[in-house]
Biotite code that builds the C-alpha atoms (Angstrom):
import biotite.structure as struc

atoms = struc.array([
    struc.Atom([104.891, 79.529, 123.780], chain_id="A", res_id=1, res_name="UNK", atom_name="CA", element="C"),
    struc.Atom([107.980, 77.589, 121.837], chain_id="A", res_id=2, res_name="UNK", atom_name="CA", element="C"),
    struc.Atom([108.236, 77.693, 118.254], chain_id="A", res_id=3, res_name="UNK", atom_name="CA", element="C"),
    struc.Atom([110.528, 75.119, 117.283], chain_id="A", res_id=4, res_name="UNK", atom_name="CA", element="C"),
    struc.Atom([110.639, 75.320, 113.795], chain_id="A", res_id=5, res_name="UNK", atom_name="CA", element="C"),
    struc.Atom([110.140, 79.387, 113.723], chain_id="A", res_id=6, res_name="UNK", atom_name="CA", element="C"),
    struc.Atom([113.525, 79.568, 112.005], chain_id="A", res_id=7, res_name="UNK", atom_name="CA", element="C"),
    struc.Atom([112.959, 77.956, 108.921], chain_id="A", res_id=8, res_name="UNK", atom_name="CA", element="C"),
    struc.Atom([109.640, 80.257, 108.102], chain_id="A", res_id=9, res_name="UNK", atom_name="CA", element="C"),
    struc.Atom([111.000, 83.485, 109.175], chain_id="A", res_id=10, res_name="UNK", atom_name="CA", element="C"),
    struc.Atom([113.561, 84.927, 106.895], chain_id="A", res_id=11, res_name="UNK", atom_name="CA", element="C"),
    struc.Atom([115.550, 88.130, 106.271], chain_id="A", res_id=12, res_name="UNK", atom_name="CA", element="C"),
    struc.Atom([114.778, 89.781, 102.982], chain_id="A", res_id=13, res_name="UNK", atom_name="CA", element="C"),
    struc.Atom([117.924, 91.022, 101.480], chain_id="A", res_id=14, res_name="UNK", atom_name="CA", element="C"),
    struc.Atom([120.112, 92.776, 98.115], chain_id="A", res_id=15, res_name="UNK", atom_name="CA", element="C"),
    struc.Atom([123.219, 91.784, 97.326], chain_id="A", res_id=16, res_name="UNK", atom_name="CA", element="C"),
    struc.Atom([125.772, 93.354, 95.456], chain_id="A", res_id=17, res_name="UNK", atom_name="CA", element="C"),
    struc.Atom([128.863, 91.816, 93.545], chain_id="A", res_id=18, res_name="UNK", atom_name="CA", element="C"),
    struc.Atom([128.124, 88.441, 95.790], chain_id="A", res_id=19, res_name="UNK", atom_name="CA", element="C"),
    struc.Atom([127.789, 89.554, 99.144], chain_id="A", res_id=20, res_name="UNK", atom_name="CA", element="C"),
    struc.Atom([124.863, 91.609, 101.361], chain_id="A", res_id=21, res_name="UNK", atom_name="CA", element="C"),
    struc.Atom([124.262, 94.828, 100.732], chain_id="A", res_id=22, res_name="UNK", atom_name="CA", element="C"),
    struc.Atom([121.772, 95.723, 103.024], chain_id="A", res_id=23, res_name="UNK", atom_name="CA", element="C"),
    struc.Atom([119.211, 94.066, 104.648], chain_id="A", res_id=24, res_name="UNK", atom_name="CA", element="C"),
    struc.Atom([115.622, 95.169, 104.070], chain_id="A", res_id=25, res_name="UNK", atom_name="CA", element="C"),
    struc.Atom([113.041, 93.657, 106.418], chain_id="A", res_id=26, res_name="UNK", atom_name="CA", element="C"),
    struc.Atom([111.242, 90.430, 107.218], chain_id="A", res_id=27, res_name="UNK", atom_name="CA", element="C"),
    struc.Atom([109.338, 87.892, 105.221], chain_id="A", res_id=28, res_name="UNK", atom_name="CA", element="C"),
    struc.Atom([107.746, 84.653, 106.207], chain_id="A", res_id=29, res_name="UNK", atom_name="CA", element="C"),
    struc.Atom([106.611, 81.566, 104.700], chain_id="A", res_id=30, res_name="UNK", atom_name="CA", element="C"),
    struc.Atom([103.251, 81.244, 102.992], chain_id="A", res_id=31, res_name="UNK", atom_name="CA", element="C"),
    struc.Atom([103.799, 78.174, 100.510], chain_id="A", res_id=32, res_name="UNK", atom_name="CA", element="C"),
    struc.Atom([106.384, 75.492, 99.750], chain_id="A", res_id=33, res_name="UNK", atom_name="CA", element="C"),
    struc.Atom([107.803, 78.008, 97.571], chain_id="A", res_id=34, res_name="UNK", atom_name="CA", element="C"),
    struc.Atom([106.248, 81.449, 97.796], chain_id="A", res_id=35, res_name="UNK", atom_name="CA", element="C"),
    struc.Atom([106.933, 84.024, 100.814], chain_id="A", res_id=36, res_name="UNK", atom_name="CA", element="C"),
    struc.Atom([104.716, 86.854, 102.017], chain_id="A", res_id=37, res_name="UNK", atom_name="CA", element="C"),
    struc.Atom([106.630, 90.472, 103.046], chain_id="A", res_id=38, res_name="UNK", atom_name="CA", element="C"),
    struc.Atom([105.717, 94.436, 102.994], chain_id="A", res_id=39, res_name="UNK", atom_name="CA", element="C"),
    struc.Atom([105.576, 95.815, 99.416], chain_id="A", res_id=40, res_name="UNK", atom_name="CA", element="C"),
    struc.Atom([107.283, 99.269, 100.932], chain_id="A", res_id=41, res_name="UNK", atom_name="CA", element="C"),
    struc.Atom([110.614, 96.854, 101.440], chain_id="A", res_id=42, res_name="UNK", atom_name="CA", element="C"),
    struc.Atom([111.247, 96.082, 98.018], chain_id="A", res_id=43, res_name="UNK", atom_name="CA", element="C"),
    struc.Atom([108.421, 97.921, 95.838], chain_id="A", res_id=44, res_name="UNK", atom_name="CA", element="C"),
    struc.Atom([108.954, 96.856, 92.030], chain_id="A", res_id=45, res_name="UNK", atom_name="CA", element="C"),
    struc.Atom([112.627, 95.971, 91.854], chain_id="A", res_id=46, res_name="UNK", atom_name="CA", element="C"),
    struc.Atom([113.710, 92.236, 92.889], chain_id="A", res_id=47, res_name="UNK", atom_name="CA", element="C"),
    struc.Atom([117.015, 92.336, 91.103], chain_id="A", res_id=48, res_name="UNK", atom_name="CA", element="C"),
    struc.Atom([119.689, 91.154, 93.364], chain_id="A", res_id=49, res_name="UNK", atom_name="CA", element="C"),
    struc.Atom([116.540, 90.197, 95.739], chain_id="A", res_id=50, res_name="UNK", atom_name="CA", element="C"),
    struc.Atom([117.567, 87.429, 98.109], chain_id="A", res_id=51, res_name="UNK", atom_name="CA", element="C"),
    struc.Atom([116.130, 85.547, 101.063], chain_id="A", res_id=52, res_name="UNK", atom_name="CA", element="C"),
    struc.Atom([118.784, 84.867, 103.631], chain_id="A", res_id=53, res_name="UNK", atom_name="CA", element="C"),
    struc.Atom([119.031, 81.253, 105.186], chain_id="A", res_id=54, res_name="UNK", atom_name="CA", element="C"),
    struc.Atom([119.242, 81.315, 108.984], chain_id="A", res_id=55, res_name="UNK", atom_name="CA", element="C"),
    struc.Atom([122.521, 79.829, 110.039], chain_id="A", res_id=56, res_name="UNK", atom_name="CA", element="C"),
    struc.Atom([121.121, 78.013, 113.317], chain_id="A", res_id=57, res_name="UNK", atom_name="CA", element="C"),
    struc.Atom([118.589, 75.317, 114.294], chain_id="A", res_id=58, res_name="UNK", atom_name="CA", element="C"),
    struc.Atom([116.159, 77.045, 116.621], chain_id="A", res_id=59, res_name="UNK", atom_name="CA", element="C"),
    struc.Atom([115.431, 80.284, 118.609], chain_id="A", res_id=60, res_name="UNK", atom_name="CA", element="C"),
    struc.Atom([116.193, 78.849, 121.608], chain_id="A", res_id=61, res_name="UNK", atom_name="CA", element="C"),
    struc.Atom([120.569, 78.673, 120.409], chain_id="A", res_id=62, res_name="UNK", atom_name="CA", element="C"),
    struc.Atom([122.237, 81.670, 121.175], chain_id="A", res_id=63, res_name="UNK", atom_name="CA", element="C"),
    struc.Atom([122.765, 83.006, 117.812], chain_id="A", res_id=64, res_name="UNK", atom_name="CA", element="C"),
    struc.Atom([126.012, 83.945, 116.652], chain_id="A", res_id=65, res_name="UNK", atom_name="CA", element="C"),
    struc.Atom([126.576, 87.336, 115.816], chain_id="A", res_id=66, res_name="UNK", atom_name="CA", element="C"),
    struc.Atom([129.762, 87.102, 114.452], chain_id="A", res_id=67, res_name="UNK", atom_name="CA", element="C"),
    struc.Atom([128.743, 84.744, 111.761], chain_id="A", res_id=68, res_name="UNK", atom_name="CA", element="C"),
    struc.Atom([128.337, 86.527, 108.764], chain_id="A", res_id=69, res_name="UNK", atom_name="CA", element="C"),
    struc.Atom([128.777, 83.345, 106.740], chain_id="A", res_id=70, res_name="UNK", atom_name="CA", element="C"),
    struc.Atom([124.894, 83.390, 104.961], chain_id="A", res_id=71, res_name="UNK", atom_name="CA", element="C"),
    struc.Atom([123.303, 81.090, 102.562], chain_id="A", res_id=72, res_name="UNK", atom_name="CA", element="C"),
    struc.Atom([121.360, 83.287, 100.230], chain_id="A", res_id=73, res_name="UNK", atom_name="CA", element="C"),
    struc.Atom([118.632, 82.216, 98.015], chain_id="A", res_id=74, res_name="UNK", atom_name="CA", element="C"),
    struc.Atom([116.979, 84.150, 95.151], chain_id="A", res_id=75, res_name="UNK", atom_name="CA", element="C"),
    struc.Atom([113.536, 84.941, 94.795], chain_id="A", res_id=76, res_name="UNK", atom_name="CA", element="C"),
    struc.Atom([111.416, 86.972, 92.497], chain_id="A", res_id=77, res_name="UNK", atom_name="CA", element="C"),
    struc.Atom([108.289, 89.320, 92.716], chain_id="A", res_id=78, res_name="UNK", atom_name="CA", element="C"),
    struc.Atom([105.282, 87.510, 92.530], chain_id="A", res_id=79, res_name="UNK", atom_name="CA", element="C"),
    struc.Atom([102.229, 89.789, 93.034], chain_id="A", res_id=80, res_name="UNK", atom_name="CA", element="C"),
    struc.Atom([102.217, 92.770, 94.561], chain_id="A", res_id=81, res_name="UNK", atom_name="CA", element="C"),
    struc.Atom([99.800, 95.163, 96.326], chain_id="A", res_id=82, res_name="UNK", atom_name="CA", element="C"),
    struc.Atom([100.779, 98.341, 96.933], chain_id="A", res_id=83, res_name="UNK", atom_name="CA", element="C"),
    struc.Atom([97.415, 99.364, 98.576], chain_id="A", res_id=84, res_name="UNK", atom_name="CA", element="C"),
    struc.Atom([97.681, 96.576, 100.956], chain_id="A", res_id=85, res_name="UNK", atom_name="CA", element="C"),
    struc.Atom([101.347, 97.132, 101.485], chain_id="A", res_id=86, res_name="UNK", atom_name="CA", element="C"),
    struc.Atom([101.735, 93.088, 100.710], chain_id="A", res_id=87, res_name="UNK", atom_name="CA", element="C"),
    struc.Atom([104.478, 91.290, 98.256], chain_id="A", res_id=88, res_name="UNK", atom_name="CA", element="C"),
    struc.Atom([104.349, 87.875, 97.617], chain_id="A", res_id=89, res_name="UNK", atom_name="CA", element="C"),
    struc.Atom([108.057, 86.234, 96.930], chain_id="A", res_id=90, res_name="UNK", atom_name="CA", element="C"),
    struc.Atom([109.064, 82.933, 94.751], chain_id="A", res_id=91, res_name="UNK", atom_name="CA", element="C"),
    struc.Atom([111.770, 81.299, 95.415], chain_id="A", res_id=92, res_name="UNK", atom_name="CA", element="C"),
    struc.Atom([113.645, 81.047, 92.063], chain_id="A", res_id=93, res_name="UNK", atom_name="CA", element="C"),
    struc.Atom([115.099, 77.580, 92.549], chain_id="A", res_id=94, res_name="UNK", atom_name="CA", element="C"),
    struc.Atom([113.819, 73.749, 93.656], chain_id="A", res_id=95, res_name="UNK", atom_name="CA", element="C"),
    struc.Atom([114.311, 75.227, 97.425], chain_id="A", res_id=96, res_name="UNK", atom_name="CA", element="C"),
    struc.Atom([111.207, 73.101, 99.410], chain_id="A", res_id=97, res_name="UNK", atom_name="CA", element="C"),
    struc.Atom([109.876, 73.790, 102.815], chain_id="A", res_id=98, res_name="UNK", atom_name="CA", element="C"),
    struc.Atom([107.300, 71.994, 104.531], chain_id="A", res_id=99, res_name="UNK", atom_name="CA", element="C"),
    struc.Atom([107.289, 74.284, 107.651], chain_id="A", res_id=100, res_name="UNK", atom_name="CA", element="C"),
    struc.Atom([104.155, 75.724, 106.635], chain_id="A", res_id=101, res_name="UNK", atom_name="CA", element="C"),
    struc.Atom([101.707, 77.702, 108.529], chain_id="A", res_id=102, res_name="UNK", atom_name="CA", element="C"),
    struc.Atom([97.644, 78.616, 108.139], chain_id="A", res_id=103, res_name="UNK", atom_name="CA", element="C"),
    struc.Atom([96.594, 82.065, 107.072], chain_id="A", res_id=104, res_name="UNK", atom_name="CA", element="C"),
    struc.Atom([94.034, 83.135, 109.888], chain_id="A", res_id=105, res_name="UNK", atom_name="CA", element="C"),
    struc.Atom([91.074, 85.240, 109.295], chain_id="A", res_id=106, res_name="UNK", atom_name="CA", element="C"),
    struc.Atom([91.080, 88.587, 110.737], chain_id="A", res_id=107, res_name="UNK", atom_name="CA", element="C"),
    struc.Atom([87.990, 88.228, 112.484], chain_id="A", res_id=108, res_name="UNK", atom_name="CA", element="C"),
    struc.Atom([88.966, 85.460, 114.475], chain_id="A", res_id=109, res_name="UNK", atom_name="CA", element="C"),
    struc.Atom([91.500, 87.901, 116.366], chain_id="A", res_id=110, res_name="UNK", atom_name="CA", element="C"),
    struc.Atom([89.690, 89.710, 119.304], chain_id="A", res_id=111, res_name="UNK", atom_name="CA", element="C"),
    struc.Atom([91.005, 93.115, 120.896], chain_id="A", res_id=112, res_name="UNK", atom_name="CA", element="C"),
    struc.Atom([92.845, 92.447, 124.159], chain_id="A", res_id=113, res_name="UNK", atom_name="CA", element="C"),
    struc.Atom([94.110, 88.940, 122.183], chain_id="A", res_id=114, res_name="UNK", atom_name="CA", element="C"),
    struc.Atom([97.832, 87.929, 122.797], chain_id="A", res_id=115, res_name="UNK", atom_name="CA", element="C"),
    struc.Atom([100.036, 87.371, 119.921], chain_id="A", res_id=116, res_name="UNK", atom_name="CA", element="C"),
    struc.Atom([103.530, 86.918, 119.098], chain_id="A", res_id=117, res_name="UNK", atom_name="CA", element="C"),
    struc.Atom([105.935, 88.541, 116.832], chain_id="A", res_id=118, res_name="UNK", atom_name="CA", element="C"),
    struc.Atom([109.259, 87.104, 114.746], chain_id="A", res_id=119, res_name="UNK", atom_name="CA", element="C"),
    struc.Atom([110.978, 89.432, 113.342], chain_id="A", res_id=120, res_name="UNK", atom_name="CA", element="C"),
    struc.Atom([114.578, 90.806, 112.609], chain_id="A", res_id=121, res_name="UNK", atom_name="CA", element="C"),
    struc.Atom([114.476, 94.587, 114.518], chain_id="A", res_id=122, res_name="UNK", atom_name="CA", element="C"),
    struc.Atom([117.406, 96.967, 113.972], chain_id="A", res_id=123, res_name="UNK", atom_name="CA", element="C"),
    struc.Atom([118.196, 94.409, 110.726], chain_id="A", res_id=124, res_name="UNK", atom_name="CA", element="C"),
    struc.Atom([118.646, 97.682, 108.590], chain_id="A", res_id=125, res_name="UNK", atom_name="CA", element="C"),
    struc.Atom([121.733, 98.435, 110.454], chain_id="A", res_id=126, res_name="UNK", atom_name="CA", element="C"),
    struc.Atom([123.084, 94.819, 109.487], chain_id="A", res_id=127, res_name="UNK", atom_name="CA", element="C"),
    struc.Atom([121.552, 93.207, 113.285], chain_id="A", res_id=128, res_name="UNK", atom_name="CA", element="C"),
    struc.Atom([120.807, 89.449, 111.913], chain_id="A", res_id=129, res_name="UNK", atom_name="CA", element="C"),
    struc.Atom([119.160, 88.095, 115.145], chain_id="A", res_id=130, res_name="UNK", atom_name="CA", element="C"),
    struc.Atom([115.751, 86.600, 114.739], chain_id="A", res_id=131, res_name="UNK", atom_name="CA", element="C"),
    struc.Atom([113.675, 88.028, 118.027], chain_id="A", res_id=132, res_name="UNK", atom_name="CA", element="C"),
    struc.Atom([109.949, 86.920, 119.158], chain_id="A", res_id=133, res_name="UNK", atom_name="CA", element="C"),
    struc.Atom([108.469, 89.862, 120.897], chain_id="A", res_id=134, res_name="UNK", atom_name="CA", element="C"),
    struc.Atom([104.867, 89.646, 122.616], chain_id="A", res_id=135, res_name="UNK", atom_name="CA", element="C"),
    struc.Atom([101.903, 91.933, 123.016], chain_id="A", res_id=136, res_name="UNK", atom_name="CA", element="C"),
    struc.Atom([98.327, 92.293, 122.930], chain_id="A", res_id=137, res_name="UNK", atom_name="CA", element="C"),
    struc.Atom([95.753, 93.463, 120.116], chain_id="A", res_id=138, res_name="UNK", atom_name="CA", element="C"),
    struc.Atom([94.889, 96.889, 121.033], chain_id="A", res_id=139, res_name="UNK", atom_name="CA", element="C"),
    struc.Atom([92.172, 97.645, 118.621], chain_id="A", res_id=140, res_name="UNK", atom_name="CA", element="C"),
    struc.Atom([90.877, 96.283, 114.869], chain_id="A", res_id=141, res_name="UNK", atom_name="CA", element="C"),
    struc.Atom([90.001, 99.565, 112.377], chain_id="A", res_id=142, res_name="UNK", atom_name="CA", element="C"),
    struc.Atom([89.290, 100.579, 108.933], chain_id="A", res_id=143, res_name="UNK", atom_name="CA", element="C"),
    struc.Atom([91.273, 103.225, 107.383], chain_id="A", res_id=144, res_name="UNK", atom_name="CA", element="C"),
    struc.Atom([90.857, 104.545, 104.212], chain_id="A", res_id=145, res_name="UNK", atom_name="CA", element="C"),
    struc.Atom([93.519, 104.396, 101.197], chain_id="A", res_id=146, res_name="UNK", atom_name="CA", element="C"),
    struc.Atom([93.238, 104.870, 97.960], chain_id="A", res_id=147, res_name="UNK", atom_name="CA", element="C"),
    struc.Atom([89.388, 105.299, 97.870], chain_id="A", res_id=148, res_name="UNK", atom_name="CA", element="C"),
    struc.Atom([88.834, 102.138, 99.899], chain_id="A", res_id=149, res_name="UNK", atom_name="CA", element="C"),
    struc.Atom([88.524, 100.746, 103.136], chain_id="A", res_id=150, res_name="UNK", atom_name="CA", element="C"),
    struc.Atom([91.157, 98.495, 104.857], chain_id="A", res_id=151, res_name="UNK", atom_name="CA", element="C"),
    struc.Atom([91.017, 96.244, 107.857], chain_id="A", res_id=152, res_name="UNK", atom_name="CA", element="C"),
    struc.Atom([93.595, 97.236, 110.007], chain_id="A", res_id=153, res_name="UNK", atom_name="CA", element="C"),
    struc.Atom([94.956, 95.348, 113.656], chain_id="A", res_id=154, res_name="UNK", atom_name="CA", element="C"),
    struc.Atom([96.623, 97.757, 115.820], chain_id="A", res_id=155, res_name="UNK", atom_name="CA", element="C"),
    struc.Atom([99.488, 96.016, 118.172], chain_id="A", res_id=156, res_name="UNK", atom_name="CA", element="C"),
    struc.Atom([100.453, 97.660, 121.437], chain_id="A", res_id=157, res_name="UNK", atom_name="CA", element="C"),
    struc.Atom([104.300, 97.468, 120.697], chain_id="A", res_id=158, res_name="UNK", atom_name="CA", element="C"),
    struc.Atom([106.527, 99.683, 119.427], chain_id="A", res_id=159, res_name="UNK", atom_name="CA", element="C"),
    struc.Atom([108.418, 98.424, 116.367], chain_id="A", res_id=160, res_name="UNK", atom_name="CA", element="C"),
    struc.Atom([111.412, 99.201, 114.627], chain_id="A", res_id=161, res_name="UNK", atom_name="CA", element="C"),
    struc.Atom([113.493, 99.216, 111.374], chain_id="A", res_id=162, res_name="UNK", atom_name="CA", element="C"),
    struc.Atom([113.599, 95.977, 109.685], chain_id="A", res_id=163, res_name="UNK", atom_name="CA", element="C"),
    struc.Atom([110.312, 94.476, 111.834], chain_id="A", res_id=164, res_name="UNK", atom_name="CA", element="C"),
    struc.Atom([108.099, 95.174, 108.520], chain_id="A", res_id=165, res_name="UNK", atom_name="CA", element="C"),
    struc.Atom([106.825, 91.511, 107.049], chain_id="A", res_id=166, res_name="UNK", atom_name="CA", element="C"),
    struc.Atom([106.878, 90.314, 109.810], chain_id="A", res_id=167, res_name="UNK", atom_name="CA", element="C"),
    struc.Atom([104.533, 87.099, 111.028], chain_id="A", res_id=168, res_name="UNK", atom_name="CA", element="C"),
    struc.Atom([101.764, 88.022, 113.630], chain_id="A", res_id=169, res_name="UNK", atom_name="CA", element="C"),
    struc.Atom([100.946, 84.211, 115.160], chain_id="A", res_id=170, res_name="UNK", atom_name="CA", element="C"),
    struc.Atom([97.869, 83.885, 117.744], chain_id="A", res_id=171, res_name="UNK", atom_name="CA", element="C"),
    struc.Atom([99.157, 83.084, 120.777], chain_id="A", res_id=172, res_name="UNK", atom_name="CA", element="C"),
    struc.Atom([96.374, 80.724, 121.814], chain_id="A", res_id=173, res_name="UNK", atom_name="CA", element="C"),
    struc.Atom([97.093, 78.537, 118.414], chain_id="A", res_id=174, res_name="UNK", atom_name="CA", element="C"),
    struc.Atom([100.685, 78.452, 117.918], chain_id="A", res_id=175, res_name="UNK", atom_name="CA", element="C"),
    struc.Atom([99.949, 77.512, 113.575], chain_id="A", res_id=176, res_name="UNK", atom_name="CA", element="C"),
    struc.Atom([97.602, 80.452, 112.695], chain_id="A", res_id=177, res_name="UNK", atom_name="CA", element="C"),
    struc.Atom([99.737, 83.748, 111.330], chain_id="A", res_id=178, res_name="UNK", atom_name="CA", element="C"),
    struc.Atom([96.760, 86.089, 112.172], chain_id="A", res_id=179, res_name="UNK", atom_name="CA", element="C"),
    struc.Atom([98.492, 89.311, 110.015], chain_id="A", res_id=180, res_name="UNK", atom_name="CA", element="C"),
    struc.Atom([102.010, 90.923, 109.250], chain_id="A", res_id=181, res_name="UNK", atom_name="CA", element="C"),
    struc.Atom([103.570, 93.728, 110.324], chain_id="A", res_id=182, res_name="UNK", atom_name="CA", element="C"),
    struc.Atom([103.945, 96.710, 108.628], chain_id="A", res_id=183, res_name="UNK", atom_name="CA", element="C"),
    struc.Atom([105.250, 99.435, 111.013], chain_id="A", res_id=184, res_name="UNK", atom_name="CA", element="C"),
    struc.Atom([104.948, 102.165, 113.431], chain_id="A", res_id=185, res_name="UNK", atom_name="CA", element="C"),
    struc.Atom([101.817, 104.326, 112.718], chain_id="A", res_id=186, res_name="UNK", atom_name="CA", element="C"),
    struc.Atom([103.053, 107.921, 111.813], chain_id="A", res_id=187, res_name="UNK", atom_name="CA", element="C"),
    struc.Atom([100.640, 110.677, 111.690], chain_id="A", res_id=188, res_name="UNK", atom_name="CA", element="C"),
    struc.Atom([100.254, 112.268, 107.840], chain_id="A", res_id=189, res_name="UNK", atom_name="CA", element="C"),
    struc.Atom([101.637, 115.693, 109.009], chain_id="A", res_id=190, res_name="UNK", atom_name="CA", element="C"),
    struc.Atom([104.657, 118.324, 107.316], chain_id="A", res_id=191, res_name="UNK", atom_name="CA", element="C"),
    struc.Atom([107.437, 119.420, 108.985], chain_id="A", res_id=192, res_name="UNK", atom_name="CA", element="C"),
    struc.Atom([108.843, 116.015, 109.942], chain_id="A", res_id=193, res_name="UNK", atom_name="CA", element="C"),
    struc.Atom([112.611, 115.200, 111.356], chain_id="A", res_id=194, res_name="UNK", atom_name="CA", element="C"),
    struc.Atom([114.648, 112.728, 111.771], chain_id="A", res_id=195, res_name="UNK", atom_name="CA", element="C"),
    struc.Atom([117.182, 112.122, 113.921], chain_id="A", res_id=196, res_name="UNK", atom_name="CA", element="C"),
    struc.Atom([119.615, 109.360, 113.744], chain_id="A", res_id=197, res_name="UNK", atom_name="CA", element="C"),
    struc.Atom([117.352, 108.029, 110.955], chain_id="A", res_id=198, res_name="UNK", atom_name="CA", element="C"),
    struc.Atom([114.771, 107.511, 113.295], chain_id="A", res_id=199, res_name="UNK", atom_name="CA", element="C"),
    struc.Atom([111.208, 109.766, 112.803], chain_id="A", res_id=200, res_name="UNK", atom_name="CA", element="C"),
    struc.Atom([110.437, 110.926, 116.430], chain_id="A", res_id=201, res_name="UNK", atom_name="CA", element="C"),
    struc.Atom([106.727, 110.126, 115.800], chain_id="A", res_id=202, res_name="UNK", atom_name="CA", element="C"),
    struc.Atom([107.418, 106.530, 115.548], chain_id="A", res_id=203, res_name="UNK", atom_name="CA", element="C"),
    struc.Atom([108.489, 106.462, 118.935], chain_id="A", res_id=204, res_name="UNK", atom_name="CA", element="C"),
    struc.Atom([105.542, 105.329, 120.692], chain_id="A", res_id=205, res_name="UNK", atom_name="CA", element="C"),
    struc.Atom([103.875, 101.705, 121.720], chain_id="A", res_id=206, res_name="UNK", atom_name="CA", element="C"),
    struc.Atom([101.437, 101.422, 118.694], chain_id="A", res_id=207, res_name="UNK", atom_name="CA", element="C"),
    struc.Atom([102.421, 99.471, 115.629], chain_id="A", res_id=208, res_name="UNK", atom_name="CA", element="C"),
    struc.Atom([100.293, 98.508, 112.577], chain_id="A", res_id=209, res_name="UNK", atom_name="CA", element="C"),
    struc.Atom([99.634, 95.103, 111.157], chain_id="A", res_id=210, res_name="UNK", atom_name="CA", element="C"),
    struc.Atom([97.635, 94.186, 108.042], chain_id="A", res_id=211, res_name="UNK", atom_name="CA", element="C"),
    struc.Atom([95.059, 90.979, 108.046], chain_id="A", res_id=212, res_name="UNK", atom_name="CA", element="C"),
    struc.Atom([96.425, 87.570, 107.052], chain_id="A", res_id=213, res_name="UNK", atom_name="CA", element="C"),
    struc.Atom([93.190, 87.250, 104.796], chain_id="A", res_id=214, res_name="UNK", atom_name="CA", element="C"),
    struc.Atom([94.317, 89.750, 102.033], chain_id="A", res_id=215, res_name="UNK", atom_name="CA", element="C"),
    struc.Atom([97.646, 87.707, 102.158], chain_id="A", res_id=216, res_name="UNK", atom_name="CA", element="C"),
    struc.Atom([95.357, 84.929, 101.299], chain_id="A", res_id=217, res_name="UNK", atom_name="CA", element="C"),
    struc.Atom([93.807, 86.179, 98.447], chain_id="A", res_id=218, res_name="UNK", atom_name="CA", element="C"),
    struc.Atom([96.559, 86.892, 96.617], chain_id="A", res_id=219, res_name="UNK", atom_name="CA", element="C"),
    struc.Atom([97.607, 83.533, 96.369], chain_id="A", res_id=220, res_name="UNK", atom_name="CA", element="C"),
    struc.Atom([94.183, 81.829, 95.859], chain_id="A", res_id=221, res_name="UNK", atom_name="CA", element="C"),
])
């Protein structure tokens, strides 16, 4: 399915440092004219030198230029937050308006074996700006428990990587519903762990965790 206006509600979360980028952190997307939803675990507390970086071409389907690393960067500011959920909501600082605006689905409306699509900015911690749908199926809903409570959980059967979290999770069938956002690889809770290249070797497998676009939705009500 085309998305022709996916670039201007999918954005790089960034930091900068003494005017330029200092590293990029993940994904966010779009919620309101002037708020964005994004993973908590990518900025936590701190949204000093917290910017949103302005895509630099007018639609997926461009090539996009690598070697442009000319970026219009706009501040924004922590919101709520809910570490739980693993779910920050943004505010852009200034008068910056966008209409490109999509609906926050209900999880219950997704069905295993669903298709959806992902935008997202993989491999963006290592400074990769190139916005990237990927497509998959839902592979299961669940409940896990955190923090003495019980969260919906949609399992994607994808393997995702490094800079992927926040990312928008649209229903394929309905091209304006955001059904959830990615929050990454599922891990096992387990000692002993490695890394290697900065990569944990139990991430390496085609299952990747997404939280409901209904507890985005309550934040902001």
């Amino acid at each position: 399915m085309y998305y022709k206006n996916i670039n201007n509600i999918v954005y790089p979360v960034c930091s900068l440092k003494s005017g330029h980028i200092d590293k990029i952190l993940g994904t966010s997307f779009i919620i309101r004219k002037n708020l964005l939803a994004t993973a908590y675990h990518i900025t936590e507390y701190n949204d000093e030198n917290l910017y949103i970086i302005i895509n630099n071409f007018k639609s997926i389907q461009e090539y996009q230029d690598t070697t442009n690393n000319r970026f219009q960067c706009i501040k924004v500011n922590i919101k709520e937050i809910n570490p739980i959920l693993d779910i920050t909501i943004l505010e852009i600082e200034n008068d910056f308006i966008n209409n490109n605006i999509m609906n926050l689905d209900y999880h219950d409306n997704i069905k295993v074996g669903g298709r959806v699509n992902i935008f997202g900015y993989p491999h963006s911690d290592h400074n990769r700006l190139v916005l990237t749908q990927q497509n998959t199926i839902i592979g299961a809903k669940t409940l896990v428990y955190s923090s003495k409570i019980k969260i919906k959980n949609i399992v994607l059967n994808i393997q995702s990587r490094p800079g992927q979290s926040g990312s928008p999770i649209i229903d394929e069938n309905n091209s304006h519903s955001i059904i959830g956002m990615l929050i990454g690889s599922y891990a096992p809770q387990s000692s002993g762990s490695i890394s290697l290249g900065g990569i944990d070797p139990q991430t390496l497998h085609q299952t990747t965790n997404a939280i409901p676009a209904e507890y985005i939705n309550e934040m902001i009500l």
